[in-house]
N, C-alpha and C positions, 0 to 999 in steps of 0.2 A: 633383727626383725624376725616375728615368728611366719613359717613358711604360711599362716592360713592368713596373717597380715598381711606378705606379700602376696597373697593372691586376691587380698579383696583392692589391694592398690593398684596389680596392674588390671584385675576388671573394670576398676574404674576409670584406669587411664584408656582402657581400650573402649569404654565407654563414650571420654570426652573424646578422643578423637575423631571417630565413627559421628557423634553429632557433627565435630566440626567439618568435618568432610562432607556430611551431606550439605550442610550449611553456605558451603563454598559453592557447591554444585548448584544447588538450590537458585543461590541470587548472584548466579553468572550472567554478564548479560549477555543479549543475542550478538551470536556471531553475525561479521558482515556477510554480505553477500557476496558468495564466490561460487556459488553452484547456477548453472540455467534454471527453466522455467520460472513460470508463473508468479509473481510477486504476490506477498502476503497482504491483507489486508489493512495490517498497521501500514507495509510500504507503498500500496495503494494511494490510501488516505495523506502520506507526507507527500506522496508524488503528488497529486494532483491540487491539493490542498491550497488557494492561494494563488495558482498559476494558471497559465495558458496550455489548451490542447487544440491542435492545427492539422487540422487535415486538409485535404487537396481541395475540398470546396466549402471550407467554413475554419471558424477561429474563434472558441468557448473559454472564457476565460472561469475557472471553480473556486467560488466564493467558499472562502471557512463555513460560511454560516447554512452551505446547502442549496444556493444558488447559483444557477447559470445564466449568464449574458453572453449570447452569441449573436453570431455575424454571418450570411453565407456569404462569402469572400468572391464568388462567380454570378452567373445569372444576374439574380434582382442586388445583391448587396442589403439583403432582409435583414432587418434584428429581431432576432427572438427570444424566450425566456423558458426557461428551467429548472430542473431541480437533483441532485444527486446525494447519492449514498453511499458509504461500503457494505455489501451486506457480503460475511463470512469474508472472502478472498476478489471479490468480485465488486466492480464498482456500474453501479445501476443509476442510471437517468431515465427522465421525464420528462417530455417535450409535448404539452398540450396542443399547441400550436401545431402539431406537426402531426399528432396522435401517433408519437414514439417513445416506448419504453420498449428498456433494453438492460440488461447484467453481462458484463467483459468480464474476461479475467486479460489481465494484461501482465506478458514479458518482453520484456530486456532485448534490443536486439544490439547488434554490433553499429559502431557509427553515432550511437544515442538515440535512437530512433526506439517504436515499442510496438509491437502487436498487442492488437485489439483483438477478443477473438469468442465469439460466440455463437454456440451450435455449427461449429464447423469451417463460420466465415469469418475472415481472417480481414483485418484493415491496419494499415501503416499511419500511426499519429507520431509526431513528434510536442516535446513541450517545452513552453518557451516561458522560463520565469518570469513571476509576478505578472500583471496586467498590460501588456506593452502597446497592445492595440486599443486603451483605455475604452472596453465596453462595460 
């Protein structure tokens, strides 16, 4: 093989490789989660997606479809309705009945439990799979 043949073979292998490496990099998927703060918004959305969130005076179960059915669990034992969203990293509800809107970002805390946390104020929810308090 002539030295200008071996040079257009290994540009080209250093070629395929270099695709295939970005390639790999490319459609890695996401690592889990192993660093603190703030959950993403895709992890958001699976967290709450479907389940219950329970705090010390109510218990909101988040419909797939963007609804809320809630309960205040003290006082009157109210039911009320809602509505929620991911927007960017932050999960936002709507509570007409209540005239409360709100955007969290919520992390991870030790025990299973999760900070709610917005402009500063900080609230302890835990979540309880699927609809267990069928609202």
């Amino acid at each position: 093989m002539s030295t200008s043949h071996r040079t257009v073979a290994l540009v080209g292998l250093a070629v395929v490789l270099a695709t295939a490496a970005v390639a790999v990099f490319w459609y890695l998927p996401p690592a889990s989660r192993t660093s603190g703060g703030p959950l993403t918004g895709r992890e958001v959305r699976a967290l709450v997606a479907g389940n219950t969130i329970k705090g010390p005076k109510f218990s909101e179960y988040y419909d797939p479809d963007g609804s809320i059915r809630g309960r205040e669990i003290e006082d009157t034992d109210e039911e009320y309705l809602g509505s929620w969203h991911v927007d960017g990293d932050q999960l936002c509800v709507a509570f007409p009945s209540h005239n409360y809107t709100s955007c969290v970002a919520i992390t991870p805390e030790e025990g299973g439990a999760y900070d709610f946390a917005d402009e500063g104020r900080h609230s302890k929810r835990t979540i309880a799979a699927g609809n267990p308090g069928k609202l």
